[in-house]
Every structure is written in structure tokens, then in C-alpha cells.
MARBA-3410 file (N, C-alpha, C, O; in Angstrom, 1 decimal):
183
61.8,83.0,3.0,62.0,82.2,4.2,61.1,80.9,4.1,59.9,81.1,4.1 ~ 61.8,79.4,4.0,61.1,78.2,4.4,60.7,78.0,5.7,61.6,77.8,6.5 ~ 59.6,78.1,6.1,59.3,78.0,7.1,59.3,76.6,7.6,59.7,76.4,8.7 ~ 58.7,75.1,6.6,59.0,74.3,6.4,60.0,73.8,6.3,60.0,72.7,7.0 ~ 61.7,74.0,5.6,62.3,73.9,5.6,63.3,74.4,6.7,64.5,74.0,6.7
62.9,75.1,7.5,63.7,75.4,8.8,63.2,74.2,9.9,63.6,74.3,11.1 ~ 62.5,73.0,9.6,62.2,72.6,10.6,63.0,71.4,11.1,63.1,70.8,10.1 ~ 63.5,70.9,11.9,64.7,70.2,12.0,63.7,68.3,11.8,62.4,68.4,11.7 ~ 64.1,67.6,11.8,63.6,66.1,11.0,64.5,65.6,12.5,65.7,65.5,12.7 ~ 63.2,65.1,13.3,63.5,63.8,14.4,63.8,62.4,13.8,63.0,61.7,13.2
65.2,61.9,13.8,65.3,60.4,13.7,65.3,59.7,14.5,65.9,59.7,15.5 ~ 64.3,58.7,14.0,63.5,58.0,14.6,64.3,56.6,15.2,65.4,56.2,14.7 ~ 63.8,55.9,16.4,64.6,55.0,16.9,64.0,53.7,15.6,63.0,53.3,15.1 ~ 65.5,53.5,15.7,65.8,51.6,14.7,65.5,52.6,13.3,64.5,52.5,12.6 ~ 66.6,53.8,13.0,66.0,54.6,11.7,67.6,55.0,11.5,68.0,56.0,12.2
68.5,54.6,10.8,70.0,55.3,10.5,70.1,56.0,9.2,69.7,55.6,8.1 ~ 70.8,57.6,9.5,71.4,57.7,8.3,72.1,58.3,7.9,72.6,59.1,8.7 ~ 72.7,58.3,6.4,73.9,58.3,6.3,74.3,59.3,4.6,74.1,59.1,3.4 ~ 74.9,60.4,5.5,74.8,61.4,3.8,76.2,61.1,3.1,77.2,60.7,3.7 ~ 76.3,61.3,1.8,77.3,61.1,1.4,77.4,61.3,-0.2,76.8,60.6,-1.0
78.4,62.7,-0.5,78.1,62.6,-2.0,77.0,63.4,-2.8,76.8,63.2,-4.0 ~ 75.8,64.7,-1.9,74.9,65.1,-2.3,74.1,63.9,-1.8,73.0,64.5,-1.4 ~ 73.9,62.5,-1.6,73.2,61.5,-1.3,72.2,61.3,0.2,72.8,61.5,1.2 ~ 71.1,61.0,0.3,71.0,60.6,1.7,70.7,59.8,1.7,70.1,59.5,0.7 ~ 70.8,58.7,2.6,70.3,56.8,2.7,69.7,56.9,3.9,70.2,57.6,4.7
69.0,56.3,4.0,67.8,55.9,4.8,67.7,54.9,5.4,66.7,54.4,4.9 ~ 68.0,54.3,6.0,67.7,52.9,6.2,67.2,52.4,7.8,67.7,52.9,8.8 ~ 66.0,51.5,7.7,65.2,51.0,8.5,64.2,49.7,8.7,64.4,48.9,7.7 ~ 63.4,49.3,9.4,63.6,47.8,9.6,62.0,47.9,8.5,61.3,46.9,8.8 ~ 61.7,48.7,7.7,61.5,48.6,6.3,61.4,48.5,5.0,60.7,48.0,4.2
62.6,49.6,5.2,63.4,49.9,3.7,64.7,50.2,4.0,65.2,50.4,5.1 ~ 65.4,50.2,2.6,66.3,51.5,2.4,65.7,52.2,1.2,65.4,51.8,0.1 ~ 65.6,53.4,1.6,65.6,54.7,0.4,66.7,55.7,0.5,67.4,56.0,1.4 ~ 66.8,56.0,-0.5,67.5,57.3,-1.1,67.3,58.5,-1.5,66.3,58.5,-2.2 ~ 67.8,59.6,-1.4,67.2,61.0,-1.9,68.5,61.4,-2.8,69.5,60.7,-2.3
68.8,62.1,-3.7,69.8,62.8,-3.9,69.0,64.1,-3.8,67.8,64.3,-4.0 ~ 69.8,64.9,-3.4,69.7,66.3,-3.4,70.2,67.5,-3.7,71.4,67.5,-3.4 ~ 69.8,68.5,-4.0,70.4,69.4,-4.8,71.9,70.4,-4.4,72.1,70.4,-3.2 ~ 72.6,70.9,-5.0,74.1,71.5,-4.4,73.6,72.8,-4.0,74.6,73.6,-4.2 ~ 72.3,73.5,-3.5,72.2,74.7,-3.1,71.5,74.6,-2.0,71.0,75.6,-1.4
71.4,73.4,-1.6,71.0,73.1,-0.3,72.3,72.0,0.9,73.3,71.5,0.4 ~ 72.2,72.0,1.9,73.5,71.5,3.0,72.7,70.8,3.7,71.8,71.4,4.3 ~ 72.9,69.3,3.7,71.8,68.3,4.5,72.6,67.8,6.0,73.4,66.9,5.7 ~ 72.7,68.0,7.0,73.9,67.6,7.7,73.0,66.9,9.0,72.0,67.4,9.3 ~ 73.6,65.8,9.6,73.1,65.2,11.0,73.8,65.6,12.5,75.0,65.5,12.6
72.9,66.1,13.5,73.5,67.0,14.8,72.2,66.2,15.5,71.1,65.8,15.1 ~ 72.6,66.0,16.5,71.9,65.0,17.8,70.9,64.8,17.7,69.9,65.5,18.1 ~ 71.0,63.7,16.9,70.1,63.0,16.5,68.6,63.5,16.1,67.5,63.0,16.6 ~ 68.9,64.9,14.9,68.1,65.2,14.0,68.8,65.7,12.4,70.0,66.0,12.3 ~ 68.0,65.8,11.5,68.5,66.2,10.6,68.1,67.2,9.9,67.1,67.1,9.3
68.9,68.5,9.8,69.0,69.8,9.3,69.1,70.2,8.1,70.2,69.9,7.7 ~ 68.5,70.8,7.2,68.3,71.3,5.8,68.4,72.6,5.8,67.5,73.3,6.2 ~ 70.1,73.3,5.3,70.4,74.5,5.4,70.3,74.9,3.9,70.1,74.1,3.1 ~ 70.4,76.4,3.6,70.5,77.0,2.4,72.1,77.0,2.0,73.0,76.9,2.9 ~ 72.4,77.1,0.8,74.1,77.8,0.8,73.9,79.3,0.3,74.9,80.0,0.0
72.5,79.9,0.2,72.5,81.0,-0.5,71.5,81.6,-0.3,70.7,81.0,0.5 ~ 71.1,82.6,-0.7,69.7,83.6,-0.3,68.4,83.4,-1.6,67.4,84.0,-1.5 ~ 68.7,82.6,-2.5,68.5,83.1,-3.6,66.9,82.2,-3.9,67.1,81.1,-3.4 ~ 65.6,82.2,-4.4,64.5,81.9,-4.3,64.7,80.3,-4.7,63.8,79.7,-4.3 ~ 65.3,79.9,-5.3,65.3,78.5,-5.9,66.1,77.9,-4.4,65.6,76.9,-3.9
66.9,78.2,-4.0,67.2,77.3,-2.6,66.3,77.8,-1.5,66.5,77.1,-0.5 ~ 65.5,78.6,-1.4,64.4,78.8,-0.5,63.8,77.3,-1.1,63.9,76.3,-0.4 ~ 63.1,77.4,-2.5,62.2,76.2,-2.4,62.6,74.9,-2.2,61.9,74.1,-1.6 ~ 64.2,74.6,-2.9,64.7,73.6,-2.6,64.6,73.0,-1.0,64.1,71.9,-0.7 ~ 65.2,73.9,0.3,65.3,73.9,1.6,63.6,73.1,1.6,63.7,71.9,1.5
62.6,73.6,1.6,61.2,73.0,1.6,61.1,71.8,1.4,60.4,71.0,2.1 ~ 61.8,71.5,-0.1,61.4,70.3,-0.7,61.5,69.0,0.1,60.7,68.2,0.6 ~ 63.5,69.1,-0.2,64.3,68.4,0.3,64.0,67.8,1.9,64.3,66.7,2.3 ~ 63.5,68.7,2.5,63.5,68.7,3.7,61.9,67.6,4.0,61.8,66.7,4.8 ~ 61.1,68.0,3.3,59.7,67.1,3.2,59.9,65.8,2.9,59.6,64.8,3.5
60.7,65.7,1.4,61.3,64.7,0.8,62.0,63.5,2.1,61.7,62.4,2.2 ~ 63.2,64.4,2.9,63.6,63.4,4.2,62.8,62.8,5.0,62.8,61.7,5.5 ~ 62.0,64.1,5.3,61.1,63.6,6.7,60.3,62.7,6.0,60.0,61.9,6.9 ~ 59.7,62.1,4.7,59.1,61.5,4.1,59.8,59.7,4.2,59.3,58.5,4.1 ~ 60.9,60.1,4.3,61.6,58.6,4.0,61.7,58.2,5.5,61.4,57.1,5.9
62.3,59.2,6.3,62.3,58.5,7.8,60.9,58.3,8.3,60.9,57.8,9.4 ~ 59.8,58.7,7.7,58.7,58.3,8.3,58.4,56.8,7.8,57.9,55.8,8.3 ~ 58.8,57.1,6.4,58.3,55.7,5.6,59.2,54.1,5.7,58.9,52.9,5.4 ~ 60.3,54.6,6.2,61.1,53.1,6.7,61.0,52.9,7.9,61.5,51.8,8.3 ~ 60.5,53.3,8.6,60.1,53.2,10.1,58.1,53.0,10.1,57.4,52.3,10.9
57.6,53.5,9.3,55.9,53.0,9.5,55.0,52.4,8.3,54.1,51.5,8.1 ~ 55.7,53.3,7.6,55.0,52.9,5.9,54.4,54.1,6.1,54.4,55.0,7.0 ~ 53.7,53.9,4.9,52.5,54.6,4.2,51.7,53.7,3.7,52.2,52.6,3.3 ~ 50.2,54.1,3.5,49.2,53.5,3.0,48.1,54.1,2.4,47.4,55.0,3.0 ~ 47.8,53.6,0.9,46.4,54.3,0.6,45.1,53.2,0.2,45.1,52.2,-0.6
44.2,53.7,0.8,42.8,52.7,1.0,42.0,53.4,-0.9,41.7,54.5,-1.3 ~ 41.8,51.8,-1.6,40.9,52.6,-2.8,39.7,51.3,-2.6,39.8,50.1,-2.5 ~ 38.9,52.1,-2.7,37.5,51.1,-2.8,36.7,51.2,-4.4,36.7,51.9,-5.4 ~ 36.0,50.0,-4.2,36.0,50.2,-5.6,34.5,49.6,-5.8,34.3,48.4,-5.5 ~ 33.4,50.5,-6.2,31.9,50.3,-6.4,31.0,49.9,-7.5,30.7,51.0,-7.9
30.4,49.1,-8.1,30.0,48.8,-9.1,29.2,47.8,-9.3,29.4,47.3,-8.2 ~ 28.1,46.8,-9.9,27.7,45.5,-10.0,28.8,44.5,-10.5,29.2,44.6,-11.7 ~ 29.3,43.6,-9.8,30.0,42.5,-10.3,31.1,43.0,-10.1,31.9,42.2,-10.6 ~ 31.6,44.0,-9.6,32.9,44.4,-9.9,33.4,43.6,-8.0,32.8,43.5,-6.9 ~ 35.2,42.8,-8.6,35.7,42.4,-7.6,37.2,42.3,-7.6,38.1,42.5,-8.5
37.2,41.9,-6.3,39.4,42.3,-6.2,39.2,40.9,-5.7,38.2,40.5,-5.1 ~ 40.5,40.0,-5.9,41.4,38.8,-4.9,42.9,39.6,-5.6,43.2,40.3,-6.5 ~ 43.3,39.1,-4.3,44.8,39.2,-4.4,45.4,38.0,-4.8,45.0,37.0,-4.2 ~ 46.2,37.9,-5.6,47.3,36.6,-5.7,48.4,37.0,-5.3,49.0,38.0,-5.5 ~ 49.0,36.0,-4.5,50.7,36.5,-3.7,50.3,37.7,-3.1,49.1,38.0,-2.8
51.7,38.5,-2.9,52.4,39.6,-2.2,51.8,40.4,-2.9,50.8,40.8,-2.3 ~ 52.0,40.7,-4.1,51.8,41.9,-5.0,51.0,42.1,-6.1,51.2,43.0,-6.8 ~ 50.1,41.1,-6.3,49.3,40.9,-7.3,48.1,40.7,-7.6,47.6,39.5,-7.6 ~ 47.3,42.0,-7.9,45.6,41.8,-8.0,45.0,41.2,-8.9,45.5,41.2,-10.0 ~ 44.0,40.7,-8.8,43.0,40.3,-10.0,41.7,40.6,-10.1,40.9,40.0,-9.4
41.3,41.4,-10.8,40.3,42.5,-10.5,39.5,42.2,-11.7,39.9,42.2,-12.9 ~ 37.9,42.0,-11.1,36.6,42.1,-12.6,35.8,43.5,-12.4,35.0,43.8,-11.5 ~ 36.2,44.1,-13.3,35.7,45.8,-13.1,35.0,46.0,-14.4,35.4,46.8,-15.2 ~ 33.6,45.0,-14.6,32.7,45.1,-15.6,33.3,45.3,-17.3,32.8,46.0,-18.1 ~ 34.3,44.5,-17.5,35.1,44.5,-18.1,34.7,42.8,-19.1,34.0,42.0,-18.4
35.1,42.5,-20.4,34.8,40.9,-20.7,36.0,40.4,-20.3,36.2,39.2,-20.7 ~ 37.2,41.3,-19.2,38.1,40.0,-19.1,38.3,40.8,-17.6,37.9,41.9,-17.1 ~ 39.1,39.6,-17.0,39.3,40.0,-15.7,41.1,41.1,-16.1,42.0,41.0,-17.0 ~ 41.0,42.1,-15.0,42.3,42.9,-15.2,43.4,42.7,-14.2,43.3,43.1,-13.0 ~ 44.5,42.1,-14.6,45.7,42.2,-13.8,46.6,43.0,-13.2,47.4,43.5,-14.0
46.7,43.2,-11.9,47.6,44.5,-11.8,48.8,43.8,-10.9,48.5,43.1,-9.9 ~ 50.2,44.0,-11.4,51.2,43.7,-10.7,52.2,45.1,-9.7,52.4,46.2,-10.1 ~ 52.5,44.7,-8.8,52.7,45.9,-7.9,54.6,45.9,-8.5,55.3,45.1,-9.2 ~ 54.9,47.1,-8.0,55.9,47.3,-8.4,57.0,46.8,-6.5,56.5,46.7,-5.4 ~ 58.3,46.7,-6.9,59.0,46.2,-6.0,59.1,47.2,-4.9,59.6,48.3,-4.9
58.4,46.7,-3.9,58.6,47.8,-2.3,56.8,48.3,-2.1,56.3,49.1,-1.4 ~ 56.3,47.5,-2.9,54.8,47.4,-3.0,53.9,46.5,-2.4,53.9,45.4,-3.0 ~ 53.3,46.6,-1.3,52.3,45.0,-1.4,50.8,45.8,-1.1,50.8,46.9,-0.5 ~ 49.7,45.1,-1.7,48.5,44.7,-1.4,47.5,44.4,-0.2,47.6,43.2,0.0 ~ 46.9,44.9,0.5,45.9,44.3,1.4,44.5,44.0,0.2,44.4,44.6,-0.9
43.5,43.0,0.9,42.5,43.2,0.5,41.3,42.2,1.7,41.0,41.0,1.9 ~ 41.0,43.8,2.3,40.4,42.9,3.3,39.0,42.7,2.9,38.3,41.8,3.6 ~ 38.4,43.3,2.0,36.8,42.6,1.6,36.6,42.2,0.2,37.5,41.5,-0.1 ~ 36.0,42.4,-0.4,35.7,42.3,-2.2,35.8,43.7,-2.5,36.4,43.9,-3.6 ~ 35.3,45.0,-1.8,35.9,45.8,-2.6,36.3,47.6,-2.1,36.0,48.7,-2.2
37.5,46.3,-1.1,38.3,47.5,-0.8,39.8,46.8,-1.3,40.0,45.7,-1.6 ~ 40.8,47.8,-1.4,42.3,47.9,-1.9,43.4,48.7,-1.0,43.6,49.9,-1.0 ~ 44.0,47.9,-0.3,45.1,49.0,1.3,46.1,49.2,0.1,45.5,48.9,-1.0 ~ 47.3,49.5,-0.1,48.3,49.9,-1.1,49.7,50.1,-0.1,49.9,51.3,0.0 ~ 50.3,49.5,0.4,51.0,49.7,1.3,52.5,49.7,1.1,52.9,48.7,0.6
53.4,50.6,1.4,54.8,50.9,1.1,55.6,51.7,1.8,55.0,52.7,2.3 ~ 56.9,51.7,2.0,57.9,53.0,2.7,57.9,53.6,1.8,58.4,54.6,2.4 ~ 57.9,54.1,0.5,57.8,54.9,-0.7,56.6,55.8,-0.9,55.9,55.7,-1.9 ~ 56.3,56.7,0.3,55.3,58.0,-0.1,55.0,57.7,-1.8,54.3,56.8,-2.1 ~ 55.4,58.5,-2.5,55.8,58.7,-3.8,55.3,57.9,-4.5,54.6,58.3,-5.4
55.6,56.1,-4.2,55.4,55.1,-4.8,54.2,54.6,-4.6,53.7,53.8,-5.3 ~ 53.8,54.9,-3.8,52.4,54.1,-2.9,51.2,55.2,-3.7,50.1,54.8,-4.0 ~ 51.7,56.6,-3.9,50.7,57.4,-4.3,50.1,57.1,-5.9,49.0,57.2,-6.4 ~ 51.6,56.7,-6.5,51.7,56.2,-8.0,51.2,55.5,-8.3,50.6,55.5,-9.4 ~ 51.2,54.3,-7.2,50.3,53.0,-7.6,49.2,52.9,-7.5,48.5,52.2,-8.2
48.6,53.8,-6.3,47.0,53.9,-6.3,46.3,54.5,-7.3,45.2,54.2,-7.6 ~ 47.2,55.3,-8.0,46.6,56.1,-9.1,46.9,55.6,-10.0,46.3,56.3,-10.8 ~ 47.7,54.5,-10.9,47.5,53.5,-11.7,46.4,52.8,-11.7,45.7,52.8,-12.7 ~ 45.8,52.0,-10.2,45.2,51.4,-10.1,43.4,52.0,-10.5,42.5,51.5,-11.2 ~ 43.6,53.5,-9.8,42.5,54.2,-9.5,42.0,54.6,-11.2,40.8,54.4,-11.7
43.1,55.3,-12.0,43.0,54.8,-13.7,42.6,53.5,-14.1,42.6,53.6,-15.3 ~ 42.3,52.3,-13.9,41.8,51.5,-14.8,40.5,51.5,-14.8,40.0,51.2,-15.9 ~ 39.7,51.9,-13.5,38.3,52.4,-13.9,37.7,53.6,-13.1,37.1,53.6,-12.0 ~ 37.9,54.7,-14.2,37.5,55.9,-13.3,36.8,56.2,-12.8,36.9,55.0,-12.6 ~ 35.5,56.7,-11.9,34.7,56.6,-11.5,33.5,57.2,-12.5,33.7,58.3,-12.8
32.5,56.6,-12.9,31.3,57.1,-14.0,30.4,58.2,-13.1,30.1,57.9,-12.0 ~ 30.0,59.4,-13.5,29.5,60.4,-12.9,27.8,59.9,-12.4,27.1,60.3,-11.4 ~ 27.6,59.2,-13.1,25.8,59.0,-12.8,25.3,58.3,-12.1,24.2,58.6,-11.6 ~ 26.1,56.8,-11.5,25.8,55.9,-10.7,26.8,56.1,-9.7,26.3,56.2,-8.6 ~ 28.1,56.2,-9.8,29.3,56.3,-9.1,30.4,54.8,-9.3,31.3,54.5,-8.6
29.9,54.1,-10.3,30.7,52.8,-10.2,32.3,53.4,-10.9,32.6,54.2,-11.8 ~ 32.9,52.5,-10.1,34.3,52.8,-10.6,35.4,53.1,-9.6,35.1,53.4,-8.5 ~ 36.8,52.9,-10.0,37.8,52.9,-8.1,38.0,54.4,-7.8,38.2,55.2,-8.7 ~ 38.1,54.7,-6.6,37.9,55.6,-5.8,39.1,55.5,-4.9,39.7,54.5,-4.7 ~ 39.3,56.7,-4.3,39.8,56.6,-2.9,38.8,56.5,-1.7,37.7,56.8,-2.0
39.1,56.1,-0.7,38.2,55.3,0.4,37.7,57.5,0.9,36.6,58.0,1.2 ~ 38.7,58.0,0.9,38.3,59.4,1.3,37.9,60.4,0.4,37.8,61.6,0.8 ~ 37.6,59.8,-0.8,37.3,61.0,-1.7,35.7,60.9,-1.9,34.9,60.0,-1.7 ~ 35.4,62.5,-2.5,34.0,63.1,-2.8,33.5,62.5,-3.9,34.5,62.5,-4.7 ~ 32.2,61.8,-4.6,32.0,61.8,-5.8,30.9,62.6,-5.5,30.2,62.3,-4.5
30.6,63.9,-6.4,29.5,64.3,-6.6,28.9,63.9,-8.1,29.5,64.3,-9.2 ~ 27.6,63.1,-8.0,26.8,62.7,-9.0,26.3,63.3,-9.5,25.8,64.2,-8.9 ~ 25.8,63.4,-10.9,25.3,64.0,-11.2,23.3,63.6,-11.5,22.6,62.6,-11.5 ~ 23.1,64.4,-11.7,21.4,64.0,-11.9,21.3,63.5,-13.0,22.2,63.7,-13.9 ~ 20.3,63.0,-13.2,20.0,61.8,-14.6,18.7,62.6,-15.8,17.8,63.5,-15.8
19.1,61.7,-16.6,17.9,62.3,-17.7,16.2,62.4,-16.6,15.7,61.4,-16.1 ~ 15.7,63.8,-16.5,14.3,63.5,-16.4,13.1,63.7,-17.4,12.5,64.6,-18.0 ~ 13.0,62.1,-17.2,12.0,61.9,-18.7,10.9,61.7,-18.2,11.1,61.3,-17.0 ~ 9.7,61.8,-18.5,8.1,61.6,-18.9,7.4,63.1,-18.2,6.2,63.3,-18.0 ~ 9.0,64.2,-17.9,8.1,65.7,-17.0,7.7,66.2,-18.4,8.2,66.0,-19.5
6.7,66.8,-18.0,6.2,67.8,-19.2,6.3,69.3,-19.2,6.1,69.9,-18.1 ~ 6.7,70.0,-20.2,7.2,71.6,-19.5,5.6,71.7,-20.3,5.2,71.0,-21.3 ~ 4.7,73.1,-19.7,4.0,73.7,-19.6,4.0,75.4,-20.4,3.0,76.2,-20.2
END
């Protein structure tokens, strides 16, 4: 039993949609997304929520029912508010400007400055030198890009320089101790 997947998905006001074909469309004031979804699952719309049934008992449409169903609630959340991920980024000299909509330019102790271009349904905040908002109706997409971004300089274990998420743990490690003498 999906427990998750038994849960019915509130649509949201100024949020239409529209199944068709295995297809679901999404659309809202901003995006449209799409899901296709699998033929062992039944996606159907009843006053104004949307239902994710099984066609079968069988353990792969248990998980499908889960997926699918997260997958929706994920798109009607995200054309109706966005999603956003905050990456900060720590180091000597290390810095972010934004150019345009979607386009960083970033010195991350590097001999050249690094370019990062956002992909379409992507844009940029940068509200200090070294923080990065990542902002999108694409869950999925926004997660992808942070972690492209967060890959160009991993975080170094000794100092901590390097991009981060604004919520994550670095535990450091301790450093060479030199001039102790063992006894």
C-alpha cells in the first residue's frame, strides 16, 4: 500500500490541468510542465483535485502510484510558487556577478574566471558576493543545476573553501599537528 500515493493532490487557484494520452500538463502563471506517466497507474481529475489510482495489485504499480503522484504534486506546486536552492560559496577571492537572467560569472580561485549558463526555465539571484538563489518551477531542474554548479568547486575538507548548499554540514577535518613531540 502507497500511503503517499493514496493522497489526493489540491489544485491550486490560477493552476489548470489537463491529462491526455498517459500525459499530464500543467500549466500556470509560471510554467508549463509535463509528466508522462506510466500505463499501470490511472491519473484522473474529480473536484478539483487530482487522484493517482493503481490498475493492479502488483509491487511495481504500488511504487509507480508513489512516484507519479509526488512527481504531480511537484509540478502543481512548482508553476504556481517555484522552487529554490540557496548555494553559498566560501573561500579567499572567490566571487559570483550575475550577467542577464541566467548567467554567472564566478572566480573560484581558479587562473580564469568560470562561466555558468542556466538552462531554459532557470534564473539566478545573487544577492551578495557569495551567495547563489537557483530559482525554477522544475523541482528536478533546479536540483540539477545546483549540483552542476555545486560540482565546479567541491568543498576542500581542511579550510571549508568551496560551493556548498546554504543548509549543508561541512565537517572539517583537523590539520597536520606539527612541532608536538611524542614522548
Amino acid at each position: 500500500m502507497s500511503r503517499i500515493g493514496k493522497l489526493p493532490i489540491a489544485i491550486l487557484d490560477g493552476v489548470t490541468v489537463e491529462i491526455k494520452d498517459n500525459v499530464v500538463t500543467v500549466k500556470g502563471p509560471k510554467a508549463t510542465l509535463t509528466q508522462e506517466y506510466a500505463k499501470n497507474v490511472t491519473v484522473e481529475v474529480k473536484d478539483n483535485h487530482i487522484y493517482v489510482t493503481r490498475n493492479d495489485e502488483t509491487t511495481e504499480s504500488n511504487m509507480n502510484q508513489g512516484l507519479y503522484r509526488q512527481l504531480i504534486h511537484n509540478m502543481v506546486t512548482g508553476v504556481k510558487d517555484g522552487f529554490k536552492k540557496t548555494l553559498t560559496v566560501k573561500g579567499v577571492g572567490y566571487k559570483l556577478n550575475k550577467q542577464g537572467e541566467n548567467k554567472l560569472v564566478m572566480s573560484l580561485g581558479l587562473s580564469h574566471p568560470v562561466e555558468f549558463v542556466a538552462d531554459e526555465g532557470i534564473t539566478f539571484d545573487v544577492p551578495d558576493n557569495n551567495t547563489i538563489v537557483v530559482k525554477g518551477a522544475d523541482k528536478q531542474l533546479v536540483g540539477a543545476v545546483a549540483a552542476k554548479i555545486k560540482a565546479l568547486r567541491p568543498v576542500e575538507p581542511y579550510h571549508g573553501y568551496g560551493i556548498r548548499y546554504a543548509d549543508e554540514v561541512v565537517i572539517l577535518k583537523a590539520g597536520k599537528a606539527a612541532g608536538k613531540k611524542k614522548k
